[in-house]
N, CA, C and O of each residue as an XYZ file, in Angstrom:
300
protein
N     120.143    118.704     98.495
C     121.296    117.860     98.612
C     120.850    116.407     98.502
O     119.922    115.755     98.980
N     121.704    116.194     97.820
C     121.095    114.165     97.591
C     121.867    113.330     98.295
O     123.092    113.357     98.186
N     121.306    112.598     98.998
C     121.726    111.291    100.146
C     122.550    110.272     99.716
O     121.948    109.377     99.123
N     123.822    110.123     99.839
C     124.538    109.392     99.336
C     124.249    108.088     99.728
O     124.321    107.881    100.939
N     123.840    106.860     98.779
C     123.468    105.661     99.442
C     124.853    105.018    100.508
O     126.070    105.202    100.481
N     124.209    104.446    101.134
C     125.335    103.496    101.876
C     125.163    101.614    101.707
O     124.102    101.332    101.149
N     125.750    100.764    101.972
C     125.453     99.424    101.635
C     124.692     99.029    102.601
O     125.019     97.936    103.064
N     123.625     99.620    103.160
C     122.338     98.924    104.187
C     121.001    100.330    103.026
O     119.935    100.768    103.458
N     121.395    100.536    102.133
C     120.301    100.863    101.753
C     120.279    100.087    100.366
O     121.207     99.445     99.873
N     118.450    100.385     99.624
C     118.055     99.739     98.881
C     117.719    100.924     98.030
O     117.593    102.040     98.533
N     117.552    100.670     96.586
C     117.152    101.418     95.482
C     115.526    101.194     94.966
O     115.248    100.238     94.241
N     114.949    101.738     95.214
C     113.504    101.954     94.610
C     113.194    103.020     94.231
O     113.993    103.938     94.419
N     111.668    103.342     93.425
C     111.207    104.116     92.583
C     110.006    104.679     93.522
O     109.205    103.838     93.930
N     109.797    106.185     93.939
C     108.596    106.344     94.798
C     107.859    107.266     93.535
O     108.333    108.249     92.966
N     106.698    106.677     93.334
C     106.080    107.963     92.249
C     107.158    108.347     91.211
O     107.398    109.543     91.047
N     107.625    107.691     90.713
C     108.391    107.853     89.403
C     109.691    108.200     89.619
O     110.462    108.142     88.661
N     110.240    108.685     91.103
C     112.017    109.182     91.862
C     112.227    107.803     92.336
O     111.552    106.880     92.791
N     113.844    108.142     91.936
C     114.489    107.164     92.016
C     115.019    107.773     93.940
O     115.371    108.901     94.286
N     114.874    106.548     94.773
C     115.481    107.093     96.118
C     115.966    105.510     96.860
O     115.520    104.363     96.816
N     116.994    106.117     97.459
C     117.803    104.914     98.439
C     117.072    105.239    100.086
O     117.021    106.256    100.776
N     116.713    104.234    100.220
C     115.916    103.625    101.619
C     116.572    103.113    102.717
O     117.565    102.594    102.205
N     116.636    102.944    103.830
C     116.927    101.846    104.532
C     116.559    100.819    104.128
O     115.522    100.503    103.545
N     117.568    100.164    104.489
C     117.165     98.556    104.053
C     116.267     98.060    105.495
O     116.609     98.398    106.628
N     115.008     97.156    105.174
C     114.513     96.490    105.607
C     113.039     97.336    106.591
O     112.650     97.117    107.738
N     112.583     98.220    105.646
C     111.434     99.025    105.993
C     110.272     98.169    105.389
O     110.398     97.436    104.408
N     109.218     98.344    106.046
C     107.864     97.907    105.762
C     107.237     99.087    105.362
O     107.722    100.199    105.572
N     105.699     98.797    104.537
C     105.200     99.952    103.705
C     104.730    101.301    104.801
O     104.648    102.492    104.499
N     104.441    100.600    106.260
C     104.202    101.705    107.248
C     105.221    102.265    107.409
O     105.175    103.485    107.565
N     106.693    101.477    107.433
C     107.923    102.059    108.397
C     108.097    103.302    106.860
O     108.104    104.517    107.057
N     108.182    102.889    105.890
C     108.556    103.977    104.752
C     107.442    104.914    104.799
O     107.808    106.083    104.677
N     105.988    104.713    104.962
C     105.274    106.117    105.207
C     105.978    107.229    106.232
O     106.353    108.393    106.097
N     105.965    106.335    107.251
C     106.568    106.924    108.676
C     108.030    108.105    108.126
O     108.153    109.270    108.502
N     108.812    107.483    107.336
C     110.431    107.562    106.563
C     109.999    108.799    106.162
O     110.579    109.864    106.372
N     108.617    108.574    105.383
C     108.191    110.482    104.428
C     107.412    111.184    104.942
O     106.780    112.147    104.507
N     107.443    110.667    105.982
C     106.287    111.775    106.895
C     104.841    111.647    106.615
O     104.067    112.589    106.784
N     104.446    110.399    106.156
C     102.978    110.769    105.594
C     101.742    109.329    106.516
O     102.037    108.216    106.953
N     100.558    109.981    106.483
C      99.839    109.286    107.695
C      99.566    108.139    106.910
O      99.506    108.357    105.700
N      99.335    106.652    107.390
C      98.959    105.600    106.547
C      97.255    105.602    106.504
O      96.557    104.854    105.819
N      96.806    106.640    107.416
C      95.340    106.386    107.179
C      95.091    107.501    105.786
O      93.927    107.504    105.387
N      95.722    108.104    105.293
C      95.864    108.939    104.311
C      96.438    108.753    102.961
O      96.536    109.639    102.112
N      96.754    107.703    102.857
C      97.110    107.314    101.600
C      96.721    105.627    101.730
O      96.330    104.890    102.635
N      97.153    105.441     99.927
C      96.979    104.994     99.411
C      98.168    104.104     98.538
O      98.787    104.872     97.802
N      98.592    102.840     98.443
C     100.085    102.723     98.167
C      99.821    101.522     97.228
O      99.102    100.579     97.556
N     100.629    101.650     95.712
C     100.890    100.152     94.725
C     102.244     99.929     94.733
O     103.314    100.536     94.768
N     101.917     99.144     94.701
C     103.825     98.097     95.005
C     103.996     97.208     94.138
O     103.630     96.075     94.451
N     104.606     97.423     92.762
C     104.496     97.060     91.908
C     103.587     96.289     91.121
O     103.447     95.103     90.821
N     102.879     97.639     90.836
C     101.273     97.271     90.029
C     100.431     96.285     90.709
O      99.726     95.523     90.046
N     100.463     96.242     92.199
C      99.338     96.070     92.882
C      98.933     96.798     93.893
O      99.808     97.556     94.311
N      97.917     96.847     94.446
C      97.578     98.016     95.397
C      97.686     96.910     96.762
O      97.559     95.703     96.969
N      97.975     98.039     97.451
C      98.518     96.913     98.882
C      98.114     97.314    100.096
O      98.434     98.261    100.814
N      96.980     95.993    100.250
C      95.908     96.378    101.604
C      96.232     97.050    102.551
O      97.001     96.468    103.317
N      95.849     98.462    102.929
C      95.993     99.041    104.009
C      96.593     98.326    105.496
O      97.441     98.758    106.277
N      95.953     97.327    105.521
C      95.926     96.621    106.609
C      97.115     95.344    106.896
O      97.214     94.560    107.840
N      97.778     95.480    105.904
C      99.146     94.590    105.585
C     100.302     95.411    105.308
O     101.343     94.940    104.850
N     100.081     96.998    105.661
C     100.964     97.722    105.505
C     102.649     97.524    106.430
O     103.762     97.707    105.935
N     102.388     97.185    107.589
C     103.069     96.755    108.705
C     103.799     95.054    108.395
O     104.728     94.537    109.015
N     103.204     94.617    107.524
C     103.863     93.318    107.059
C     104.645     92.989    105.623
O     105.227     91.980    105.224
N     104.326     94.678    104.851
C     104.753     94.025    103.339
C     106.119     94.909    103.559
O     106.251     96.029    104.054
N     107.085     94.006    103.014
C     108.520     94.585    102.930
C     109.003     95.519    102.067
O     108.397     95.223    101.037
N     109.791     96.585    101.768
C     110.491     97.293    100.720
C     111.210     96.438    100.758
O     111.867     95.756    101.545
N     110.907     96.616     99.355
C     112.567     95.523     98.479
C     113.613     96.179     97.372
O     113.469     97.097     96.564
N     114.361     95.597     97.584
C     115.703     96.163     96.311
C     114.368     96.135     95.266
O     113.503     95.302     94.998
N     114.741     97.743     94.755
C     113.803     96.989     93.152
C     113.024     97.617     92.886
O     113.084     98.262     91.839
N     111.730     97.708     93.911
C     110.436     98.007     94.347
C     109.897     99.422     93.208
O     110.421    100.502     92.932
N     108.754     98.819     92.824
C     108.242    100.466     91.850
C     106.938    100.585     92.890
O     106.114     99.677     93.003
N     106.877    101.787     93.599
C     106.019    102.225     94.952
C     105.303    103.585     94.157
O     105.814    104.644     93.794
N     103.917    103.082     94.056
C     103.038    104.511     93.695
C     102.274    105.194     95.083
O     101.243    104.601     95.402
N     102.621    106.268     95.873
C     101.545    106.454     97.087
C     100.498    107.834     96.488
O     100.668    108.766     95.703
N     100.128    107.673     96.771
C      98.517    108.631     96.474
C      98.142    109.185     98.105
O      97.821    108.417     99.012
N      98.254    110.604     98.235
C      97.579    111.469     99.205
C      96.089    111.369     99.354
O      95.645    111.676     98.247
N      95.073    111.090    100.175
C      93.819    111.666     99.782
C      93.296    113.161    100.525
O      92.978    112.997    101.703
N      93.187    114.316    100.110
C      92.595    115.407    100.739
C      91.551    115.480    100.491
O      90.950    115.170     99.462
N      91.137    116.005    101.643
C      89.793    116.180    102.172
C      89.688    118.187    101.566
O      90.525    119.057    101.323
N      88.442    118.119    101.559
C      88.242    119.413    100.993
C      86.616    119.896    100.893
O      85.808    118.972    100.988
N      86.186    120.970    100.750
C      84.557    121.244     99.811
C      84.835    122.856     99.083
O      83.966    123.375     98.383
């Protein structure tokens, strides 16, 4: 079932899907949004890669093209 946007959400691209967000998430608060650990990925925000450590400060924006990358562990 697909999430009907409402006017407090924003339109961005995650890995090539198009998805409506809350408005006014940071790159942690949107990990948090997909369930995924920030020590575990890896995230570009429009064709730049975006310091782990500024995750908590960089904003989702109307717009936004967001690549995240999983890393698994394995042998």
């Amino acid at each position: 079932m697909t999430k009907t946007a409402s006017a407090a959400d924003i339109a961005v691209t995650v890995n090539g899907e198009a998805r409506h967000l809350p408005a006014g998430l940071t790159l942690a608060g949107l990990l948090t949004h997909l369930g995924l650990d920030t020590r575990k990925v890896a995230v570009e925000r429009n064709l730049e890669i975006a310091p782990r450590s500024a995750y908590g400060q960089i904003a989702v924006e109307d717009g936004d093209r967001l690549e995240i990358v999983q890393f698994v562990g394995g042998g």
